[in-house]
C-alpha positions as CSV (number, residue, x, y, z in Angstrom):
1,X,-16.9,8.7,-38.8
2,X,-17.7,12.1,-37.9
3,X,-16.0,15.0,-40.4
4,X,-14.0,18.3,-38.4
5,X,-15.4,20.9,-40.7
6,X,-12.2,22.8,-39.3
7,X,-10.2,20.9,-40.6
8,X,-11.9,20.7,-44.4
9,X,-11.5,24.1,-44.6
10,X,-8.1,24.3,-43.6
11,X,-7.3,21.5,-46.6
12,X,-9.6,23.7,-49.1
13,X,-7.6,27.1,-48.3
14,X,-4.3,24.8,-48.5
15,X,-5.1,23.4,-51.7
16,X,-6.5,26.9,-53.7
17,X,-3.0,28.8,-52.1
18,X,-1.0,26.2,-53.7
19,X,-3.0,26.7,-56.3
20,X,-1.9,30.5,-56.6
21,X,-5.7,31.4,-56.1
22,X,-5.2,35.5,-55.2
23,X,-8.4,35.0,-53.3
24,X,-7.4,33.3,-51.0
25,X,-3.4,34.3,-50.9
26,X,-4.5,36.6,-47.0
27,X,-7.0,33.9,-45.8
28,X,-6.2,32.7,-42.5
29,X,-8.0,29.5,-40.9
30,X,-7.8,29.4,-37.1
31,X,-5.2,26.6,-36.1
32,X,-6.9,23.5,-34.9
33,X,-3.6,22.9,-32.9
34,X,-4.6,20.8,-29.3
35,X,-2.3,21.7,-26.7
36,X,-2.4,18.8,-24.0
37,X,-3.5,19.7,-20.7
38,X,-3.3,17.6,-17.0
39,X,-6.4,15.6,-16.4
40,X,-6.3,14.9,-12.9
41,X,-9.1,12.2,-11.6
42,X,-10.3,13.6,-8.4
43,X,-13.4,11.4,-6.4
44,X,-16.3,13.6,-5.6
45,X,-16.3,12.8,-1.5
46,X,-19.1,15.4,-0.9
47,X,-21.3,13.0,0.7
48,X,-19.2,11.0,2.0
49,X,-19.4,13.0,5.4
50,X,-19.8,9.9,7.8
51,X,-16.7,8.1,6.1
52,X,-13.9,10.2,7.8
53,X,-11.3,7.7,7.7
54,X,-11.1,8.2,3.7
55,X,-11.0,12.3,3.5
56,X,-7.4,12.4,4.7
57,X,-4.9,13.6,2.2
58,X,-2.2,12.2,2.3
59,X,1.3,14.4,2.1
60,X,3.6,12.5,-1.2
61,X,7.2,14.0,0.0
62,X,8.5,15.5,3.5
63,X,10.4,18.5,4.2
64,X,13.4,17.1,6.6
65,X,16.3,19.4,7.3
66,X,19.5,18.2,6.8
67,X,20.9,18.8,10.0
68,X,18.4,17.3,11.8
69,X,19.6,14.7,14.2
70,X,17.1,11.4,15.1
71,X,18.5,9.7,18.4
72,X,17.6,6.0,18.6
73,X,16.2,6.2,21.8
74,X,13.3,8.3,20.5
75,X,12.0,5.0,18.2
76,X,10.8,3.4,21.6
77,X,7.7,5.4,22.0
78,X,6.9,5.3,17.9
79,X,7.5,0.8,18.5
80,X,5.5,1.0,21.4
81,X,2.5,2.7,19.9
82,X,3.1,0.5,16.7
83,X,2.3,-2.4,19.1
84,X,-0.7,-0.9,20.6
85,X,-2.7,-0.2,17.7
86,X,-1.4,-3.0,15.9
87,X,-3.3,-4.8,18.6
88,X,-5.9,-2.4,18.4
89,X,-6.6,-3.2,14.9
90,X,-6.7,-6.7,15.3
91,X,-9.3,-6.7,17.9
92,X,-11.6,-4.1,16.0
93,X,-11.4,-5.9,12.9
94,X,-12.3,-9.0,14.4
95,X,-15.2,-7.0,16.0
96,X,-16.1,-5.2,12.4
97,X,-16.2,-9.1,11.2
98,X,-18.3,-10.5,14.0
99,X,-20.9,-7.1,14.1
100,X,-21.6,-7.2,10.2
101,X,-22.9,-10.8,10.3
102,X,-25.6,-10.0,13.1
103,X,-28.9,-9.7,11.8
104,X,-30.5,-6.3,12.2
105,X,-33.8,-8.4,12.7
106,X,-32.6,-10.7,15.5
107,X,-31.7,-7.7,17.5
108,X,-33.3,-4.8,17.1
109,X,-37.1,-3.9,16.0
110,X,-36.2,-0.9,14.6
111,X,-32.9,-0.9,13.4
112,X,-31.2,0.4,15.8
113,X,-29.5,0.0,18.8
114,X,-28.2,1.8,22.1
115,X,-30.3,3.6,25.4
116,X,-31.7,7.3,25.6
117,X,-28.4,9.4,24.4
118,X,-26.5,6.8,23.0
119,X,-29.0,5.5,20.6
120,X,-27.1,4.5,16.6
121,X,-28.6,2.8,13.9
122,X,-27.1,-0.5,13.2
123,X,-25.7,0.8,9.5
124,X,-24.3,3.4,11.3
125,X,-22.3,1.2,13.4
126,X,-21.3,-1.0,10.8
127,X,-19.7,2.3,9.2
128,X,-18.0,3.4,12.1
129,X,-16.0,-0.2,13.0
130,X,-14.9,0.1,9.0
131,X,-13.8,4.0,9.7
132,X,-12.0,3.0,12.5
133,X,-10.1,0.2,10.4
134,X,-9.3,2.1,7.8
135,X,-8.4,4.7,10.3
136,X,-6.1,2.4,12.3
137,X,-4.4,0.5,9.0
138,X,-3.3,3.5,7.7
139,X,-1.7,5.0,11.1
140,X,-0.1,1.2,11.8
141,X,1.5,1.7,7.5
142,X,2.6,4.9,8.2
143,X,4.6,3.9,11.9
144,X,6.1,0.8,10.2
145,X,7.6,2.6,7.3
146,X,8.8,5.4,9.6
147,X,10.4,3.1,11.9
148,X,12.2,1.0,9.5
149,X,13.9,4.3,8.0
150,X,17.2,4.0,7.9
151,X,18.0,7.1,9.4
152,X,16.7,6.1,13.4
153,X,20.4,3.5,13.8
154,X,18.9,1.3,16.6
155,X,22.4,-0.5,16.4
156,X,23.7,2.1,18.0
157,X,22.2,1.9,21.1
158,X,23.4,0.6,24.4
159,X,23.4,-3.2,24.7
160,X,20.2,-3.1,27.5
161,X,18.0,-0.7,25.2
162,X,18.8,-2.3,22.0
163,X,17.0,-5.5,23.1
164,X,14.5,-3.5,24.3
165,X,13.4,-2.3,21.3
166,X,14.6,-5.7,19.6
167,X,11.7,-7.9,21.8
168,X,8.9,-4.7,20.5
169,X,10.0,-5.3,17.1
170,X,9.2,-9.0,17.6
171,X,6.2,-8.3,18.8
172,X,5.2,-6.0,15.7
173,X,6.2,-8.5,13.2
174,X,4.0,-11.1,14.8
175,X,1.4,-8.8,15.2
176,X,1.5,-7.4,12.0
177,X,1.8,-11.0,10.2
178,X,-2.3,-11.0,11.0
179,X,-3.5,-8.9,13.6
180,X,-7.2,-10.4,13.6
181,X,-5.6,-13.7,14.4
182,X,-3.4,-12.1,16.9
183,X,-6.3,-10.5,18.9
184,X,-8.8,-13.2,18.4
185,X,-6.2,-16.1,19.8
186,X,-5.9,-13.4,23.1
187,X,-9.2,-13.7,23.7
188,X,-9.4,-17.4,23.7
189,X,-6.8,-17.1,26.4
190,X,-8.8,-14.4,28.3
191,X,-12.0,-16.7,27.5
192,X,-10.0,-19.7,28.7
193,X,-8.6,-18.2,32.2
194,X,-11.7,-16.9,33.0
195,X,-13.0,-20.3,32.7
196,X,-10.1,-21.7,34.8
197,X,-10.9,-19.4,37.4
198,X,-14.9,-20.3,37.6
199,X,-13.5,-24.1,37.9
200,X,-11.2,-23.0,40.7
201,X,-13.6,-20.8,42.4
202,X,-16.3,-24.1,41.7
203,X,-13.7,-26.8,43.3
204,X,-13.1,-24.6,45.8
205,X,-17.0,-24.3,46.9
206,X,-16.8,-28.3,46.9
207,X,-13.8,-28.5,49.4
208,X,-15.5,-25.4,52.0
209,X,-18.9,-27.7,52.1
210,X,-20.2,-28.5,55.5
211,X,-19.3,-32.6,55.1
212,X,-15.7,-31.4,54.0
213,X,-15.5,-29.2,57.4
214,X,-16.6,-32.3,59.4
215,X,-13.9,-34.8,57.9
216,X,-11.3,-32.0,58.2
217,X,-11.7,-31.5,61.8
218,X,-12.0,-35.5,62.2
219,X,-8.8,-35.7,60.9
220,X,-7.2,-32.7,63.0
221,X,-8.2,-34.5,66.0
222,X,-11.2,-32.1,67.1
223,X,-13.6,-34.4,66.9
224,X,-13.9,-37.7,68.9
């Protein structure tokens, strides 16, 4: 245990004034009193130049003026980019988890990727998909809780634009439920009709082929 020789003193002074010691009857010993200050844990981000999506700061309280008025009809714009990037999140985290399992060897011989002015390292990619994640989770957090203030009244709306704004806030609940899932189950439907379409386009190759023709105008009556 270590020994505050502050503190040693201040009990030897202590004890020879009680003492009646005239010595030290003026002696004074520097208090040893702590006052507590705010220790505030801030991370250094200096080098973390190339990680943008993580320097914001976010604002704690707002400033809103009492006599401010919200009309309902302005939430449709705020759902409708909810949606969007909702969407948009889904389908770059999906791509963020499909990029960082490809192999930097199988693809590249130098670690990078891209033509003359558009050339990235692979790393940096990786980064930027998890910026634009971040990036996009925080801005889809930050449109939910606004629109589910209480102080936008959708009930009040017109019959027409309430279920309007009823079928958008279906959509975002879905959406948000797991937006990966979300976007990766619309591209198995993209994948899926464009498959349809190479079957059509293939049957329809088969009916247009010369013997086809022949039987076709047999049966029409053109042909003895």
């Amino acid at each position: 245990m270590r020994v505050d020789p502050r503190r040693v003193v201040s009990a030897y002074v202590a004890a020879r004034k009680e003492a009646g010691d005239p010595a030290f009857r003026d002696v004074r010993v520097a208090s040893t009193t702590r006052t507590a200050g705010m220790i505030q844990h801030v991370k250094d981000k200096s080098g973390d130049k190339d990680d943008w999506a993580y320097n914001t700061t976010h604002i704690q309280e707002r400033d809103i003026r009492p006599a401010f008025e919200y009309n309902p009809k302005d939430m449709k714009p705020l759902l409708k980019s909810l949606r969007s990037c909702l969407v948009a999140l889904g389908h770059v985290t999906s791509a963020y988890n499909t990029f960082v399992k490809v192999k930097s060897r199988k693809v590249s011989p130098d670690g990078s990727l891209g033509g003359k002015g558009y050339i990235q390292k692979i790393s940096d990619m990786r980064r930027g998909l998890m910026n634009c994640v971040e990036s996009l989770s925080g801005f889809t957090d930050t449109l939910f809780d606004e629109v589910n203030g209480p102080h936008w009244h959708p009930e009040q709306l017109p019959a027409p634009e309430k279920e309007e704004l009823e079928e958008i806030v279906e959509d975002v609940q879905e959406i948000r439920e797991d937006p990966e899932a979300f976007a990766d189950e619309q591209a198995e439907e993209e994948d899926e009709g464009g498959m349809g379409k190479k079957a059509r386009r293939k049957n329809a190759s088969h009916l247009i082929s010369p013997s086809n023709i022949v039987v076709a105008r047999y049966l029409a009556g053109r042909l003895p």
